[in-house]
C-alpha positions in Angstrom: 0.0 0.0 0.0 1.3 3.6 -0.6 1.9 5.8 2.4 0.0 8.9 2.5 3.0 11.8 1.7 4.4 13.7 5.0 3.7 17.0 5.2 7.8 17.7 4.0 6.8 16.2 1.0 3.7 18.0 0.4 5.5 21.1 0.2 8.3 19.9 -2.0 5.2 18.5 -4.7 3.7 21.8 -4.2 6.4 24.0 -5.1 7.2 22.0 -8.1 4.1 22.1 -9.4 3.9 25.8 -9.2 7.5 26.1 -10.9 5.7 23.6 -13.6 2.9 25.8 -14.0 4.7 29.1 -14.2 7.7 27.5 -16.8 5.4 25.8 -19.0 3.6 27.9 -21.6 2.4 24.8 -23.7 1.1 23.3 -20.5 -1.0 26.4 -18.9 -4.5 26.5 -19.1 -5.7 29.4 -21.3 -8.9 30.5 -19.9 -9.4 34.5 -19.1 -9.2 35.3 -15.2 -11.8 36.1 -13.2 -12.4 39.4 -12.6 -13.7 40.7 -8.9 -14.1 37.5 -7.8 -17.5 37.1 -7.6 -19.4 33.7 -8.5 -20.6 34.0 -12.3 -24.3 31.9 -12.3 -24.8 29.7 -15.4 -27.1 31.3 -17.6 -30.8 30.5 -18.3 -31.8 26.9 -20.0 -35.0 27.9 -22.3 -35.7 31.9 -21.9 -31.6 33.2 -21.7 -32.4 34.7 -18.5 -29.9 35.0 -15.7 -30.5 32.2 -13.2 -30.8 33.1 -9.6 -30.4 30.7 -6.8 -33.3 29.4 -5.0 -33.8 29.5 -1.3 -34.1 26.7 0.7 -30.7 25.0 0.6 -30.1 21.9 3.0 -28.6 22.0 6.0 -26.5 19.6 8.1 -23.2 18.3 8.8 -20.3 20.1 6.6 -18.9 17.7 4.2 -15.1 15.9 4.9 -15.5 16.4 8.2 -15.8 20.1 8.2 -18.2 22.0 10.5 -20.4 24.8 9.0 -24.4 25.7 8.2 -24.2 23.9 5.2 -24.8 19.9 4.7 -22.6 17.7 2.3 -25.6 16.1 0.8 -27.1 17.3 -3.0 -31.2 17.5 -2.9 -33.2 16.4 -5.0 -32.4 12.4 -6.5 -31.9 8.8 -5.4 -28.9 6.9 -5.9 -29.2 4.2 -9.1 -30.0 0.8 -7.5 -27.2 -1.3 -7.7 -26.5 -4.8 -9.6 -27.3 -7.7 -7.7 -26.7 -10.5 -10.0 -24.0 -11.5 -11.8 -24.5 -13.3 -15.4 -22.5 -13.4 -18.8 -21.1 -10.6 -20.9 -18.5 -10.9 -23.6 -15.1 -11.3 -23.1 -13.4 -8.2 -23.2 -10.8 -6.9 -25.3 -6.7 -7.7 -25.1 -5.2 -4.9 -23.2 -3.5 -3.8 -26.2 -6.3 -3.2 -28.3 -7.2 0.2 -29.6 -10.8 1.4 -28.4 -13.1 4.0 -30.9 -12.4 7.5 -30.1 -15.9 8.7 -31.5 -19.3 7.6 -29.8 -21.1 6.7 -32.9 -19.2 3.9 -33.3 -21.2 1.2 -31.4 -24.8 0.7 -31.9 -26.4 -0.3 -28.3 -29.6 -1.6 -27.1 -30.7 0.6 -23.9 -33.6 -1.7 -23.2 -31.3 -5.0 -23.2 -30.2 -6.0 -20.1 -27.1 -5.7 -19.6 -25.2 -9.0 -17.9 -22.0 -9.0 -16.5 -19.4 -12.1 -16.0 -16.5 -11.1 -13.4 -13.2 -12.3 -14.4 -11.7 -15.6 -12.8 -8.5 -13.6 -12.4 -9.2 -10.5 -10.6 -7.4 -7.6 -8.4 -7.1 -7.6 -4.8 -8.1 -4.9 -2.8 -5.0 -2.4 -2.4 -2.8 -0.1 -4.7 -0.8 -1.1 -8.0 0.7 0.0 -11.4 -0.2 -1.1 -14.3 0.3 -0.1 -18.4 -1.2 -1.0 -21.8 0.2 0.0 -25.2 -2.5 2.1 -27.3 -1.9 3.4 -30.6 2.3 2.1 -29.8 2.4 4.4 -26.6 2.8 2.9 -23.1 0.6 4.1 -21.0 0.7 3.5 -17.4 -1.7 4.5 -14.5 -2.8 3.6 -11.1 -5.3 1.5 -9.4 -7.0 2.0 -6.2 -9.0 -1.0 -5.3 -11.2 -0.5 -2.2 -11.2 -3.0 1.0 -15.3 -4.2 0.1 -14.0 -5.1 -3.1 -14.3 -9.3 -3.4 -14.8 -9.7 -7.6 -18.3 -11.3 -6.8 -20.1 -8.2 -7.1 -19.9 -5.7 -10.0 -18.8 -2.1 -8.5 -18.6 1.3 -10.5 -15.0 2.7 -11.9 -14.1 6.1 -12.0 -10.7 7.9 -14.1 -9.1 10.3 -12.2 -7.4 12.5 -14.8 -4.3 15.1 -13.0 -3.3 18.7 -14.1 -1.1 19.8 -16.6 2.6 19.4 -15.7 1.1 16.8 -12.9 1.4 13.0 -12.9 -1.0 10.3 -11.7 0.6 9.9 -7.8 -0.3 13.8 -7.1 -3.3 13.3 -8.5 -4.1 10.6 -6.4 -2.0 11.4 -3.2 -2.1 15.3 -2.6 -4.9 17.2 -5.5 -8.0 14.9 -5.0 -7.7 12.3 -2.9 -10.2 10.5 -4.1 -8.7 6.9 -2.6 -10.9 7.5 0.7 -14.3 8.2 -0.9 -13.7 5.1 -3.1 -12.9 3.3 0.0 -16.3 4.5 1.7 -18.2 3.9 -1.4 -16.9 1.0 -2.8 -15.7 2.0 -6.0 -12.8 1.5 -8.2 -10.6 4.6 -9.0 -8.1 4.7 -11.6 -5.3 7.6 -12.3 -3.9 7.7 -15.8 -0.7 9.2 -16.4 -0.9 12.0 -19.1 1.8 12.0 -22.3 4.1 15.1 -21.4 2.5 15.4 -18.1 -0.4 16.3 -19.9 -3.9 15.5 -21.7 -5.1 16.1 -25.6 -8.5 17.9 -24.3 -8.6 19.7 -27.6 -7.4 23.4 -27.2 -5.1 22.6 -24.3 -2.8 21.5 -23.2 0.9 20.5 -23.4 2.6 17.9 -25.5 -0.4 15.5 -25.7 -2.7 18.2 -27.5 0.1 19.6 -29.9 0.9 15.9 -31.3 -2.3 14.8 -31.8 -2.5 12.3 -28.8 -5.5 10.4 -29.1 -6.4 10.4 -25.3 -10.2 9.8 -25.8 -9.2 6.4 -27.8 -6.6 5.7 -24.8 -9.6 6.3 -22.0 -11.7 3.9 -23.9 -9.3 1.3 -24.1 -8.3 1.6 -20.3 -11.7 1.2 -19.5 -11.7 -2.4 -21.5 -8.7 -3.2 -20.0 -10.3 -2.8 -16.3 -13.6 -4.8 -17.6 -11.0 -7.3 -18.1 -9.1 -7.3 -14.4 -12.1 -6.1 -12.4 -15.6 -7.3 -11.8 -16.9 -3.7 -13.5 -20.6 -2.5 -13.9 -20.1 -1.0 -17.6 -23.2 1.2 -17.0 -21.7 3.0 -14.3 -17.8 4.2 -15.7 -17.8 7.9 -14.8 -14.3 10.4 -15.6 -13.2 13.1 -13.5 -10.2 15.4 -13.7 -8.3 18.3 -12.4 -7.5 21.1 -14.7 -6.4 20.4 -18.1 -7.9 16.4 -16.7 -11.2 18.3 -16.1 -10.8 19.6 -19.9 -10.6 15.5 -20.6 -13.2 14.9 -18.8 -15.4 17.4 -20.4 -13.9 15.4 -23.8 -15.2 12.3 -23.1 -18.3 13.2 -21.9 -18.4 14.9 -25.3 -17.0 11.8 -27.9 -17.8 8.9 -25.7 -21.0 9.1 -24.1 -21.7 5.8 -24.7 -19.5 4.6 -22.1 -19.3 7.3 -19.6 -22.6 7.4 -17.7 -21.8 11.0 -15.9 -18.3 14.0 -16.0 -17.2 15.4 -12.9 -14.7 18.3 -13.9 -13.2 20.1 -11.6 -11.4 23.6 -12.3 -11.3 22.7 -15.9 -13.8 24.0 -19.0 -14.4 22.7 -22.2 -11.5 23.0 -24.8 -13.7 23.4 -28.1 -13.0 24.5 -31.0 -9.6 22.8 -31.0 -6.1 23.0 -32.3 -6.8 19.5 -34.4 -10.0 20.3 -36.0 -11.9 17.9 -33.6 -15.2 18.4 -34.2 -17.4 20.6 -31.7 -18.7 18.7 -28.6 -22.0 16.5 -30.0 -22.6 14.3 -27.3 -24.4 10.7 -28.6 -26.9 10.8 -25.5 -27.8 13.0 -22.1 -25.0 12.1 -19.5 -24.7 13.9 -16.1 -23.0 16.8 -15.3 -21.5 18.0 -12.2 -18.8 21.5 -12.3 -16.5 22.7 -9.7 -14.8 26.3 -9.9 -13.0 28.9 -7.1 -14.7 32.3 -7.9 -10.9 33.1 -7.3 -9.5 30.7 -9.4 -6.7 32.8 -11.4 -6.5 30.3 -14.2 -9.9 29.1 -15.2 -12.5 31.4 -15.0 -16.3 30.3 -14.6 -17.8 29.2 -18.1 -21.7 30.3 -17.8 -21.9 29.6 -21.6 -20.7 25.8 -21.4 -23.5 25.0 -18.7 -26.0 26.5 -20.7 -24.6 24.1 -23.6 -25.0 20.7 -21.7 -28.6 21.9 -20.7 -29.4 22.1 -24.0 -27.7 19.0 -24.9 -29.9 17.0 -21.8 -32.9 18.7 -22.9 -33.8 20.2 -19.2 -36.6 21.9 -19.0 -36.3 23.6 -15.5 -36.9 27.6 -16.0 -33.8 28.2 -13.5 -31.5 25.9 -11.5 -32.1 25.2 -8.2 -29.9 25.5 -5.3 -29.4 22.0 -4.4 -26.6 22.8 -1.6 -25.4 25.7 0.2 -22.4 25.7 3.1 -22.3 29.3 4.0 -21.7 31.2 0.9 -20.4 28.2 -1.0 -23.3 26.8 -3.2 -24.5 24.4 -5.8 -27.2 25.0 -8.5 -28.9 22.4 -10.6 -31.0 21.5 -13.5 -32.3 18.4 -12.9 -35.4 18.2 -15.1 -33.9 16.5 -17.8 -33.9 13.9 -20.2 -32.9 10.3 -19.4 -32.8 11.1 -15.6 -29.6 13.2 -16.1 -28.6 16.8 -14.3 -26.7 19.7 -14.6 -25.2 20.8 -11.4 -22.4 23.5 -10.9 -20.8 24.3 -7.9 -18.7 27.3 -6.6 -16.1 27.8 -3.7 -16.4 31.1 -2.9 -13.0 32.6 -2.5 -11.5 28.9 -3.9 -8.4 29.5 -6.2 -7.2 26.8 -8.2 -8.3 23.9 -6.3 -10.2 20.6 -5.9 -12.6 21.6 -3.4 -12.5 19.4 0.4 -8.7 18.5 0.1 -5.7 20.6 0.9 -3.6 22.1 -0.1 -4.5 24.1 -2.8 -2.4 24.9 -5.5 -2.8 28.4 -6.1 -4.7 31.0 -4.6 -5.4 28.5 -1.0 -8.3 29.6 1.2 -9.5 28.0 4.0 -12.9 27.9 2.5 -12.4 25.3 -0.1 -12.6 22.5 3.0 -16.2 23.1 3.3 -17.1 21.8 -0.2 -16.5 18.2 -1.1 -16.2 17.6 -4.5 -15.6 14.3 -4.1 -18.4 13.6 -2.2 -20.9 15.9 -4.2 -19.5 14.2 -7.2 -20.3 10.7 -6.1 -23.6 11.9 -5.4 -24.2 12.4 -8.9 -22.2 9.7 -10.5 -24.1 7.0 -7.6 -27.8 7.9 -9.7 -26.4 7.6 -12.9 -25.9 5.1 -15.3 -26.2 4.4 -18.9 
């Protein structure tokens, strides 16, 4: 098992990240800064009109073990049941094997049901490396494998994609440490490592976007090669990322709805039009959406335009969002009258800089306040009632 890094280490990761950020042109995210501070609300689904929050936010424990007038909990949903039975599926694909980059590839049968064989070989609860070659790259990334796992019961996966000019260990160890919600929840969480530090999200960033990586096709294929290790409900693969891997996350949730059932980006927008011609962001089917952004965040500046998009692409009909949680002045609004039981929720750390909200430290711009909203519990909120 890794060892969680000591506080000596901590600081050395964090100040080379910040050198990373600051030396790196091709690697910095591109957005405009905010300016003032203040939250930006998502604009209106059907009339264009500014939304406002509603009252009546919930109230109750703060999130991650944080005090505060504000609950953890988003209102308004119940968690998709889980599988109970196990049955047969077909064998997955070699690990090597390219996956589709584009969602219209595979033609699939919502009402079937969908039966799932685990693998007689399996993972072991615990930490490890592995890698796969896709289109002739090794790729490596890591596994977390909760303690409730026991490969008789298939349990949801979720990619974990780092920052530019971050790796998968700080992903996992110091920006999101996402290991202990998986361990609560029983999931499986997986960290990619990026080409060049870094992840082709269209318009940003780094090495992987200026050669061409093909990052959506290298996803896929990770996700057959846990199918293959891993007793793994395929209707509940969900991506998350931090930064330019909340940019990929926004990507696959574009090109690959078909296997993603929800996105979880957090301080990352949407990287469209692109510096490879990828086409705009035509997602095959309503999918989930949950956003994280510091109003202070000096990088990536709230995107009211790009919510407004993906509530047009779920087809919600809500005339404004409602405020689904509130911890002093650090809310959540959703649209959650939408097509295929999917939402649009979009959450803001007031005062948050450039940060994955409930964990320190933060990378830049640290407040105090970010500890009182979870994004990886709100997250799993949304990703536990969705599926595909």
């Amino acid at each position: 098992m890794r060892q969680p890094l000591s506080r000596w280490m901590v600081g050395v990761v964090i100040g080379f990240v910040l050198i990373g950020c600051s030396s790196d042109p091709d690697s910095m995210e591109s957005d405009p800064v905010l300016n003032g501070g203040a939250p930006q609300q998502p604009t209106g689904g059907s009339g264009g009109q500014p939304e406002q929050p509603m009252a009546g936010g919930s109230s109750g424990a703060g999130s991650g073990g944080t005090g505060g007038n504000g609950g953890s909990t988003l209102q308004g949903g119940e968690p998709a049941p889980a599988d109970e039975d196990a049955a047969t599926m077909s064998p997955q694909q070699d690990s090597g094997t390219d996956a589709p980059s584009q969602s219209g590839d595979a033609a699939v049968d919502a009402d079937a049901p969908v039966e799932i064989t685990c693998p007689t070989s399996a993972l072991e609860p615990g930490d490890e490396t592995q890698s796969l070659t896709h289109d002739g790259i090794a790729r490596e990334f890591l596994i977390h494998v909760p303690p409730s796992y026991d490969n008789t019961r298939p349990v949801p996966l979720v990619l974990n994609f780092h920052g530019a000019t971050s790796n998968a260990e700080q992903q996992r160890s110091l920006f999101s440490q996402m290991d202990v919600t998986a361990d609560a929840k029983g999931f499986i969480v997986v960290y990619p490592e990026g080409v060049g530090s870094s992840w082709n999200a269209g318009a940003c960033c780094g090495d992987a976007a200026s050669q061409n990586v093909d990052d959506v096709g290298f996803a896929l294929a990770l996700v057959e090669h846990m199918k293959s290790r891993a007793c793994i409900d395929p209707d509940r693969v969900y991506a998350a990322g931090f930064s330019n891997g909340g940019r990929m996350s926004y990507r696959l949730g574009c090109e690959a709805a078909h296997v993603f059932a929800a996105i979880a980006p957090v301080a990352g927008t949407k990287s469209f039009p692109d510096l490879n011609n990828t086409p705009g962001c035509t997602p095959s089917r309503p999918l989930s959406l949950i956003d994280f952004m510091g109003s202070a965040d000096s990088r990536i500046s709230a995107q009211p335009g790009q919510i407004a998009e993906w509530v047009a692409f779920n087809g919600c009909t809500d005339a404004a969002p409602a405020e689904v949680y509130r911890n002093g002045e650090h809310y959540c609004l959703a649209y959650t009258q939408c097509e295929a039981e999917t939402s649009v929720t979009y959450c803001v750390v007031d005062g948050g800089g450039h940060c994955w909200p409930g964990t320190t430290p933060c990378v830049l711009g640290a407040t105090s306040s970010a500890s009182e909203l979870s994004a990886n519990e709100l997250m799993w909120e949304v990703f536990e009632r969705s599926s595909l």
